[in-house]
N, C-alpha and C positions, 0 to 999 in steps of 0.2 A: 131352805136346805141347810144340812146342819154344818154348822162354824168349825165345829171340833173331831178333825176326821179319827179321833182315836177312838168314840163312840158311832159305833151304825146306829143308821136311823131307816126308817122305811118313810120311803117317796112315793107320790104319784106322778111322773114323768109327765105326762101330757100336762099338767097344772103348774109346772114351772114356769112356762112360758106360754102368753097369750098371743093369741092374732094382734095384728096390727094392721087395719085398712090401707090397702097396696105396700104392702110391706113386706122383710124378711125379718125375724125377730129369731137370734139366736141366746144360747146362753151354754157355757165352757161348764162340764161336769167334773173333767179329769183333764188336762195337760200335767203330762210330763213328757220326759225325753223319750220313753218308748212309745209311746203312743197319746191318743186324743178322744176324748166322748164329748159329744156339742150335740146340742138338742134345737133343735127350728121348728118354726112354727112359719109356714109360709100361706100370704092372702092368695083367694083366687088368681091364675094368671101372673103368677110372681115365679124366679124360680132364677137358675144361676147361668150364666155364660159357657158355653163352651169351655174348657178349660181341659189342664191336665195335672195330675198330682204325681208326686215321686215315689207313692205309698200306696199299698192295698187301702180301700176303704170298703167297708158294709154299709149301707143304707136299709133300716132298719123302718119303716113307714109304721106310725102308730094307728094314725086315723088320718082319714082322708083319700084323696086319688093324686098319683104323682104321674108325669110322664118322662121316662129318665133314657138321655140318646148317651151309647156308648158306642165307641167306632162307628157310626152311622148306625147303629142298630136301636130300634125304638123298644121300649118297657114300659108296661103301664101298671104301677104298683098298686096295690089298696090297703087299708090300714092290716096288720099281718105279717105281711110279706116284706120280704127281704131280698138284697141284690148285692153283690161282690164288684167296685168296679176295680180291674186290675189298675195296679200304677202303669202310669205312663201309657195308659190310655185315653185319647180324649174324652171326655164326658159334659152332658150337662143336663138339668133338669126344667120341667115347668109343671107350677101347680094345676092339675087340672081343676080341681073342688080345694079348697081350703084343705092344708093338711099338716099335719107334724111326721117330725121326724128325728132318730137319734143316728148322728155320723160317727163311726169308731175307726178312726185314723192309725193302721198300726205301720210304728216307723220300723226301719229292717237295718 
């Protein structure tokens, strides 16, 4: 990815980051104080804890099958498809099939 953010570059997002056998492999595109882009690549069966964040987030699925629980409510993403989880909602995810994904963090 490119060194010198004063020059754009065109990426292909899914090729940043590979699978990793039972793993979650992430990688940081943009931190800053407004916001965040992180790209994952998670193995089959892998996926995140329950949790809750203080920030809208979009879940962006590139390729693959996700199944994403929000308030108790189940989502089954496929690469395409996109999902809002409000802040301060509980959330969590698991891979169904191998899958990537881009998370865009906007702080408020």
């Amino acid at each position: 990815m490119q060194e010198n953010k004063e020059k754009p570059e065109v990426v292909k997002l899914r090729e940043l980051v590979d699978y990793q056998e039972d793993s979650v492999v992430s990688r940081t595109i943009i931190d800053k104080k407004t916001g965040t882009v992180t790209l994952f690549a998670f193995d089959k069966g892998q996926g995140l804890s329950e949790h809750t964040a203080p920030f809208d987030a979009l879940v962006h699925v590139l390729e693959g099958e996700v199944e994403i629980t929000i308030s108790g409510k189940f989502y089954r993403l496929r690469g395409g498809e996109m999902i809002i989880m409000p802040a301060n909602h509980p959330h969590a995810l698991r891979a169904v099939n191998r899958f990537k994904m881009i998370l865009i963090m906007i702080r408020d």
